[in-house]
Residue frames as qw, qx, qy, qz and C-alpha x, y, z in Angstrom:
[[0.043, 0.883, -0.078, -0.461, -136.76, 72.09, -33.36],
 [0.602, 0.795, 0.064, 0.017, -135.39, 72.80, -36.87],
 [0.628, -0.229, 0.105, 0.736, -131.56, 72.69, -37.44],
 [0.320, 0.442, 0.188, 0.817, -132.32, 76.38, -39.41],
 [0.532, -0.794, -0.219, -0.197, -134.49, 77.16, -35.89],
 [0.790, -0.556, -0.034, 0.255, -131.64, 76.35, -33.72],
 [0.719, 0.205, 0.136, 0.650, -128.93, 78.01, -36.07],
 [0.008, -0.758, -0.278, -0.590, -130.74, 81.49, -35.11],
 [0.621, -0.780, -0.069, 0.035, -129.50, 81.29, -31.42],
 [0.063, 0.847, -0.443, 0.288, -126.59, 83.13, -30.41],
 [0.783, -0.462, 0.409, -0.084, -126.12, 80.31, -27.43],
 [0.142, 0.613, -0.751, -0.200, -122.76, 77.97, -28.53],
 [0.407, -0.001, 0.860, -0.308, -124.69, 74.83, -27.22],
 [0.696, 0.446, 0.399, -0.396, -127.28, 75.45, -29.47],
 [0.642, 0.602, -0.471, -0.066, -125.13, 75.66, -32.72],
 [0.107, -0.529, 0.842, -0.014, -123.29, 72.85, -31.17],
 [0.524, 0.144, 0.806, -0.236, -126.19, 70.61, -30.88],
 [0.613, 0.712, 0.154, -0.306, -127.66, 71.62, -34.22],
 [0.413, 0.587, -0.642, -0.271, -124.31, 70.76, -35.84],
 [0.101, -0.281, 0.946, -0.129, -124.34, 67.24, -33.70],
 [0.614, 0.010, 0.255, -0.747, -128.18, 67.26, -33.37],
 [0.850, 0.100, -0.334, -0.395, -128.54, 63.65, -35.58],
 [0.907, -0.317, 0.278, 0.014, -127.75, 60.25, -34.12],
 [0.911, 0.295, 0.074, 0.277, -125.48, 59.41, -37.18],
 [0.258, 0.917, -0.141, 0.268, -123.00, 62.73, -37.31],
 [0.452, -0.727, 0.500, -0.132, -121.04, 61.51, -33.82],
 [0.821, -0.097, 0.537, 0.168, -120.48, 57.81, -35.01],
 [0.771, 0.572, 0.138, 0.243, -119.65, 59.23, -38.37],
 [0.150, -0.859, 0.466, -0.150, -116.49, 61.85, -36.30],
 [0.575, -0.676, 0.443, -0.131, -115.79, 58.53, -34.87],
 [0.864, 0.454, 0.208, 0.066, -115.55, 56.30, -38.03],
 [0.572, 0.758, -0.152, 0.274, -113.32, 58.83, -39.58],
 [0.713, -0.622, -0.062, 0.317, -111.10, 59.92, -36.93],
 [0.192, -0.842, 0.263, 0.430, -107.75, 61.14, -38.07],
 [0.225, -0.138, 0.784, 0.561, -107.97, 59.77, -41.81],
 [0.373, 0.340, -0.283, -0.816, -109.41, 59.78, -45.20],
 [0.460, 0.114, 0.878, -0.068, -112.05, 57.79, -45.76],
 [0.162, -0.095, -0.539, -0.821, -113.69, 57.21, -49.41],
 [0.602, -0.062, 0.172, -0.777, -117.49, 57.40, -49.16],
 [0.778, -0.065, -0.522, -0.344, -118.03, 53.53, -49.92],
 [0.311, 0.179, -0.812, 0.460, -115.42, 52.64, -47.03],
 [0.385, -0.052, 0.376, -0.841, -117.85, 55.11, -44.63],
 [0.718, -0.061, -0.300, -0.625, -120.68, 53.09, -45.95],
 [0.690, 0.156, -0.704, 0.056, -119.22, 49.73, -45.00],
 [0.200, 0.034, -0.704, 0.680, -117.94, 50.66, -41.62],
 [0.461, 0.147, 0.365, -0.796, -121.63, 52.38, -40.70],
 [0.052, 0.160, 0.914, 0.369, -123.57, 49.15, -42.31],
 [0.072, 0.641, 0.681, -0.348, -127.02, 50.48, -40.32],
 [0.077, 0.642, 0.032, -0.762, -126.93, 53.65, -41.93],
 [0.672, 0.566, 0.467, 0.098, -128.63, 53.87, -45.40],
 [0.470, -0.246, 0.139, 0.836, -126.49, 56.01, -48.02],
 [0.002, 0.797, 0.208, 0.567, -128.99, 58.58, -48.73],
 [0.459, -0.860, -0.129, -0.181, -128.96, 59.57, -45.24],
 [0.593, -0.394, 0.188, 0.676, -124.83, 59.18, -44.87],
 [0.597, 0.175, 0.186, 0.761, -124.83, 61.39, -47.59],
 [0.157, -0.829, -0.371, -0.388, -127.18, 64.05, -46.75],
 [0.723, -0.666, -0.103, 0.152, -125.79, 63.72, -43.31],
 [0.695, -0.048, 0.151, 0.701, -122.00, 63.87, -44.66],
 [0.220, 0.405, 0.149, 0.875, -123.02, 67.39, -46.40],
 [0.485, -0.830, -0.272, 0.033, -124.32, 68.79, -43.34],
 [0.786, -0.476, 0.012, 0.393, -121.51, 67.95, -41.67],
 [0.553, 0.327, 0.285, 0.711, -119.63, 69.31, -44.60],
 [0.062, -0.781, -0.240, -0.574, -121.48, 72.90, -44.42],
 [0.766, -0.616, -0.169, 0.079, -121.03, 72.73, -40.67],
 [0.200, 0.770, -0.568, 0.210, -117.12, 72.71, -41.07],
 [0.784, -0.377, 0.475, -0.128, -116.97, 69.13, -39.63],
 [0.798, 0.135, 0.528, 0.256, -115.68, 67.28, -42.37],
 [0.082, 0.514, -0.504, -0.689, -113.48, 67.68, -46.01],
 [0.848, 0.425, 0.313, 0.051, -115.40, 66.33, -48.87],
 [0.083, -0.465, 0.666, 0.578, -111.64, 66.17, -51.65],
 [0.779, 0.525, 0.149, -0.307, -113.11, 65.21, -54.91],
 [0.500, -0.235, 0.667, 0.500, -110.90, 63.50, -57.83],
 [0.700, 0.444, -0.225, -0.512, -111.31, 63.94, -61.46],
 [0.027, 0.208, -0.926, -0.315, -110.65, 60.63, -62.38],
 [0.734, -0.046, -0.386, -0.556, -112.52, 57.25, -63.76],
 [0.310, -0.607, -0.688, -0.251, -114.04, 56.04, -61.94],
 [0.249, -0.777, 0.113, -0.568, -115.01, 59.43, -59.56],
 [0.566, -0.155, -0.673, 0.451, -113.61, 59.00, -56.32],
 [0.212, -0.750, 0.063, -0.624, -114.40, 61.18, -52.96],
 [0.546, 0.059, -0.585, 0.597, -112.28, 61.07, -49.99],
 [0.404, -0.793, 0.020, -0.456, -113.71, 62.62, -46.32],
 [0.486, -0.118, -0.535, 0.681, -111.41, 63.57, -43.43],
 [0.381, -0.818, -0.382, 0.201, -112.13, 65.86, -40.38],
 [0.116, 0.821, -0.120, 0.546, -111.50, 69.75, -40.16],
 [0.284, 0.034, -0.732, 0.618, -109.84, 70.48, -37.11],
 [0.594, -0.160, -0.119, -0.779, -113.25, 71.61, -36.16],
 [0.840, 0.050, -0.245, -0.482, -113.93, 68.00, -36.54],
 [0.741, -0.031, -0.610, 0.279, -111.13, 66.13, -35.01],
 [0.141, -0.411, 0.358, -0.826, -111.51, 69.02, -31.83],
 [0.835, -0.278, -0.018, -0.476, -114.77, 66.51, -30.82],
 [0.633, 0.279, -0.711, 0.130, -112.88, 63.47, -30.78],
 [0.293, 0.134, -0.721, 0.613, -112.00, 63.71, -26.91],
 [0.296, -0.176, 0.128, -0.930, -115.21, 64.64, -26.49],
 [0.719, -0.015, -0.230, -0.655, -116.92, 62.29, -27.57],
 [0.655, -0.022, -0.725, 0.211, -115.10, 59.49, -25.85],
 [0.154, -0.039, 0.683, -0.713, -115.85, 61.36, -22.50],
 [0.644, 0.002, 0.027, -0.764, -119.40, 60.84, -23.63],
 [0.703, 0.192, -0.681, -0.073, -118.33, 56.93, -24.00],
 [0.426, 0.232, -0.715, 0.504, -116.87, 56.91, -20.75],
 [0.428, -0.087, 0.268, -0.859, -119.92, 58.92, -19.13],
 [0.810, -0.054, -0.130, -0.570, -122.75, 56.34, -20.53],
 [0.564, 0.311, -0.708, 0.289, -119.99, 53.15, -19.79],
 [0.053, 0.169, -0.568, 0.804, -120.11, 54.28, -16.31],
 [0.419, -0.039, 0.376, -0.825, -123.24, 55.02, -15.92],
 [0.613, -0.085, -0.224, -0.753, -125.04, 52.31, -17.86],
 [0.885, -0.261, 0.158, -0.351, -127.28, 49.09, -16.57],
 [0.379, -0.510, 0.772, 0.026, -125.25, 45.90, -16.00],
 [0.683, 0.455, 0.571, 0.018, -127.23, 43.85, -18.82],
 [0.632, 0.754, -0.072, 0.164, -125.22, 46.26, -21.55],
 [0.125, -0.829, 0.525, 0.149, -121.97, 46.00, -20.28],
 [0.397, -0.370, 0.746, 0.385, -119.99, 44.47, -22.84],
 [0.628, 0.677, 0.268, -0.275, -122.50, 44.78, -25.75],
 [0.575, -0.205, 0.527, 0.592, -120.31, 44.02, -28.92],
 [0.167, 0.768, 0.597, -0.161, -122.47, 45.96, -30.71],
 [0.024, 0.981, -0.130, -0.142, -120.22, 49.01, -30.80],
 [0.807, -0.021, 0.272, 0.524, -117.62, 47.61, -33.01],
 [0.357, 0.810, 0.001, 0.464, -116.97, 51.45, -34.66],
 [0.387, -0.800, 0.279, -0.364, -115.16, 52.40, -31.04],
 [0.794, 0.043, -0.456, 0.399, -111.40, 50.62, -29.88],
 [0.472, -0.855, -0.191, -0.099, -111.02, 51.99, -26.49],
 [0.745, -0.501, 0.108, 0.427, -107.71, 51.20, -26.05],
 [0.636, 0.323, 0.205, 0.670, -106.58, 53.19, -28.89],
 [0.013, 0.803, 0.232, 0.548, -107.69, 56.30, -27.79],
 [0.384, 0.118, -0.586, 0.704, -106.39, 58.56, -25.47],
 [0.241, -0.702, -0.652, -0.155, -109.22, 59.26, -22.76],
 [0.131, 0.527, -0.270, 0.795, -109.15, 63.39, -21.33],
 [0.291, -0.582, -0.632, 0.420, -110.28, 63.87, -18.01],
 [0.060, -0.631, 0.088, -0.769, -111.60, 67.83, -17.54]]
């Protein structure tokens, strides 16, 4: 389904999933966290991710109310992205969704190093 299909439902799930709906948008909440990152940093930290498709993605996210895109006038152009509260509201979410697949997954990926964008101990984990 269409993110302009799924924006036509009244349901909160569905605009929730249709603002999360891509693989890259959650690791890119989780990248930034609770600072400003310029768009090359984002690149660096998300090496898999090509930077048409962090930036397409980034102005989604941007329309969405997930993210601040702060421009500079200066030389050389700079552009700085940080999370709306909107955007730092997932945060705790998305580490229950860490802890959920942790928990639940096969014993051949536990400890995968793989997920170097995610310091467990820094975060504070909610229970609901």
């Amino acid at each position: 389904m269409k993110k302009n299909e799924m924006m036509q439902y009244s349901c909160p799930l569905g605009k929730a999933m249709s603002a999360l709906g891509s693989k890259w948008k959650p690791i890119i909440v989780l990248v930034i966290k609770d600072r400003k990152l310029r768009f090359g940093e984002l690149a660096v930290r998300i090496h898999v991710i090509s930077r048409k498709v962090l930036t397409d993605q980034l102005r989604e996210m941007e329309s969405d109310g997930l993210v601040i895109r702060e421009e500079f006038k200066e030389l050389p152009p700079r552009v700085e992205y940080s999370l709306t509260e909107k955007g730092l509201a997932l945060l705790p979410i998305l580490y229950l969704l860490e802890e959920w697949e942790a928990t639940y997954q096969s014993k051949e990926f536990q400890g995968d190093k793989n997920c170097n964008f995610l310091n467990k101990k820094a975060h504070k984990i909610v229970k609901v």
